[in-house]
C-alpha angles and dihedrals in degrees: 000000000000126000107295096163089094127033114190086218099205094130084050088051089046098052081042100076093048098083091164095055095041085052088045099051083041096052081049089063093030095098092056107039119107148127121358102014129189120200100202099203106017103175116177092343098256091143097027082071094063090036095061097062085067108039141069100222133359127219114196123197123188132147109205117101098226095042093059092054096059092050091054092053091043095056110032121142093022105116089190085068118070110166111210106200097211133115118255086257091050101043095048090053087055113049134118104249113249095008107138147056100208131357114201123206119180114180087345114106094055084067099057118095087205112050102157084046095052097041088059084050087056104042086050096059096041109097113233109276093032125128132237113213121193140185113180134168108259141222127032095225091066098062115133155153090291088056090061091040089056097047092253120166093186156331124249143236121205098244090047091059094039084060097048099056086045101056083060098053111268140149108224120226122181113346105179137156117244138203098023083179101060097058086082100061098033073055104057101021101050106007098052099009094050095218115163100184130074107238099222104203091047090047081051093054091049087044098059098030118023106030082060091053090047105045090050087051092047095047092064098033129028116232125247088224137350139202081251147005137255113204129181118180134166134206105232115268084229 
């Protein structure tokens, strides 16, 4: 396994600055967030920070070593925060079973060499009745030069990811494909372009114009597909 103890963080800053697409990918949890919560890749706590409005209590795992560093100074003092420095693998051996209420991954499964492996993990610490939340990168097809750069294995398809939480034992949710209007430009900019760095004043542009067009479209018709995916899944109650 490669060097995980530092992270040089330019995709989080980058996400960092898109406020409308990070509330967007957050409304599309709310309605199952709840209780003891884990954050499985927390990076610089972008997300952590939304999280923490609709939860009890907020468990945060990441294994770089200045990342977790930044999380400790952002959320000193909250006793509602603990921060756990650990990778996904090695979080999800050690667990507690049947620990949590939600676990929350955002760009994080597609990182993950095992994710058969990992999506077991995850089904054996959710109490029955929690609730597994996932935002992955969709659509093989778009695979590029930006999904290397980032430490991708894959991109998923809807059904792909439906299977695997069902080989574990899930219940799937809601499984639906997200941001239908961003598969043009990942196309062209980083799938045929080759491009391998986020280019911050244009991300700001589709921020502000395009993510609220979008998100208006998407509310009143599903897309057919989507740049990602958004995937909901519970363990049984029984």
């Amino acid at each position: 396994m490669a060097d995980q103890s530092v992270y040089e963080a330019w995709d989080l800053e980058a996400l960092s600055e898109i406020p409308n697409y990070q509330e967007w990918i957050v409304h599309s949890f709310r309605p199952y967030l709840s209780g003891d919560a884990t954050e499985i890749g927390a990076g610089m706590g972008v997300f952590s920070k939304r999280l923490l409005d609709h939860v009890e209590k907020l468990q945060l795992v990441e294994p770089a070593e200045n990342l977790v560093a930044e999380l400790t100074a952002a959320f000193s003092g909250n006793a509602n925060v603990e921060i756990a420095a650990k990778t996904a693998e090695d979080y999800l051996s050690g667990q507690a079973e049947a620990s949590r209420d939600c676990v929350v991954m955002v760009n994080v499964l597609e990182h993950i060499e095992d994710d058969a492996r990992a999506m077991a993990g995850l089904f054996r610490i959710l109490k029955p009745g929690g609730h597994l939340l996932v935002f992955v990168p969709a659509l093989r097809w778009l695979f590029s030069a930006m999904d290397v750069a980032l430490g991708h294995h894959r991109r998923y398809h809807k059904d792909a990811l439906v299977a695997l939480a069902h080989q574990a034992g899930f219940e799937v949710v809601s499984a639906r494909y997200f941001d239908f209007l961003g598969i043009f430009p990942w196309w062209i900019v980083y799938t045929l372009a080759g491009k391998t760095r986020f280019n911050p004043g244009l991300s700001k542009l589709y921020d502000c114009l395009v993510v609220p067009v979008g998100r208006a479209m998407e509310a009143v018709v599903p897309p057919p597909m989507g740049k990602n995916v958004v995937f909901v899944a519970r363990k049984p109650a029984s």
